[in-house]
Residue, then its C-alpha position, 0 to 999 in steps of 0.5 A: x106880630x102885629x107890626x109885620x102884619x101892618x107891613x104886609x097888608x099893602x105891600x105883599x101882592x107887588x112883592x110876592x114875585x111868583x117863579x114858574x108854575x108847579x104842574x098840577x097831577x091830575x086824576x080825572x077830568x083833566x080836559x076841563x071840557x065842561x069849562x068851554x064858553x064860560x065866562x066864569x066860576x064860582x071858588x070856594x075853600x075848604x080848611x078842614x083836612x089841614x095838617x100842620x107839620x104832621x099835626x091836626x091844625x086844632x092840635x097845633x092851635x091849641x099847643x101854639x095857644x098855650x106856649x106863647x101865653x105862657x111868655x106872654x098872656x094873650x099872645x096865643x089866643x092872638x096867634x090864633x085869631x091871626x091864623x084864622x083871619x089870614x084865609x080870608x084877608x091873605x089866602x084867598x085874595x091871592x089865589x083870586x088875584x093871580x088866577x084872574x090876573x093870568x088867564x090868557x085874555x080873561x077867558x075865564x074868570x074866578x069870583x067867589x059867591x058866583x052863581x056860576x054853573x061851576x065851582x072850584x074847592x080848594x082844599x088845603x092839606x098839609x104844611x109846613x110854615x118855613x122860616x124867615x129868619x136871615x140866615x135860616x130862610x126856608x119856604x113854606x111847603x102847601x100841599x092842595x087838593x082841587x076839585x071843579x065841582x057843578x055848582x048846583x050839585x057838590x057831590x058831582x066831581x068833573x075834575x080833580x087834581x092835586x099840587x103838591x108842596x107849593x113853595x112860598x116866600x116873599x121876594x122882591x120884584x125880579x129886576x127890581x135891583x136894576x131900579x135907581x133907589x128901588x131895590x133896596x128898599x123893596x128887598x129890604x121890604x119883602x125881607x121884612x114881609x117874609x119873616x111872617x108865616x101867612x106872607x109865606x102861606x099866602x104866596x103858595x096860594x098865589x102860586x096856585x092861582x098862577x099854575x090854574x089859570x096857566x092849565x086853563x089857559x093852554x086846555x081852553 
């Protein structure tokens, strides 16, 4: 577990190859007005509603904790204390770094712990982890609810909208196999990244970061 996380911490984001956007279902505030001449936002995320392959994430914790201590002790309660590490040095980076990576000539950007007038929460729901085997390969599925909110007053939503089962998986860079000596190796490398789960969880937050900022873009 430990190895394939050292792979990913300084390859996954030029390997993470994002396809085209999934459209966001909007609810209400979907014209994003109040956005208009600002500079930034504030983002923050919220864990509490995830449900992983239709169990309470406390409830796969815990059934994931037990199972892999029996073969081996130790290795459930390090499994978990992955999970958990993984928002923080996967999940929201990429999200981050792709939104400001994207958006049309930086008319806006995202920093979490902004005091910005306004907020973004992300809030994850369901998932289903994938596979990275060779000959099983199967992308994660996310699903999220995102919500702009004034930041002053969490409880006034402007704007709600929902993505759901955003496909993750790590690939190598398209075209990257027309590079003399390049390819191989970076396919072999995002082969290696995909087989563990957050790589694959971590590319349908980016996923999202590039269908945000494609929606504000076009709306600002």
């Amino acid at each position: 577990m430990r190895t394939t996380q050292l792979l990913t911490t300084a390859g996954i984001v030029m390997l993470s190859y994002v396809s085209a956007a999934q459209k966001l279902e909007w609810e209400s505030g979907e014209d994003l007005a109040f956005l208009k001449g600002q500079k930034e936002f504030a983002v923050e995320y919220d864990y509490s509603n995830i449900k992983v392959k239709g169990e309470t994430e406390a409830d796969y914790l815990k059934a994931q904790r037990e199972e892999l201590n029996k073969d081996k002790q130790g290795d459930g309660d390090e499994f978990v204390e992955e999970w958990t590490k993984a928002r923080t040095s996967k999940y929201q980076p990429h999200f981050e770094k792709e939104f400001n990576k994207r958006i049309s000539d930086s008319l806006i950007l995202v920093k979490p712990g902004s005091s910005a007038m306004y907020t973004l929460i992300i809030i994850t729901g369901d998932m289903e982890l994938g596979k990275g085997a060779t000959f099983s390969k199967k992308p994660a599925k996310v699903s999220f609810s995102l919500k702009f909110v004034e930041t002053a007053n969490k409880d006034h939503v402007l704007a709600k909208a929902t993505l759901k089962e955003v496909k993750g998986e790590v690939d190598a860079p398209k075209g990257s196999g027309f590079i003399p000596g390049a390819g191989g190796v970076m396919a072999m490398t995002a082969h290696v990244q995909n087989k563990e789960y957050s790589n694959r969880i971590a590319n349908a937050y980016q996923q999202t970061g590039l269908a945000m900022a494609k929606y504000i873009s076009k709306k600002l």
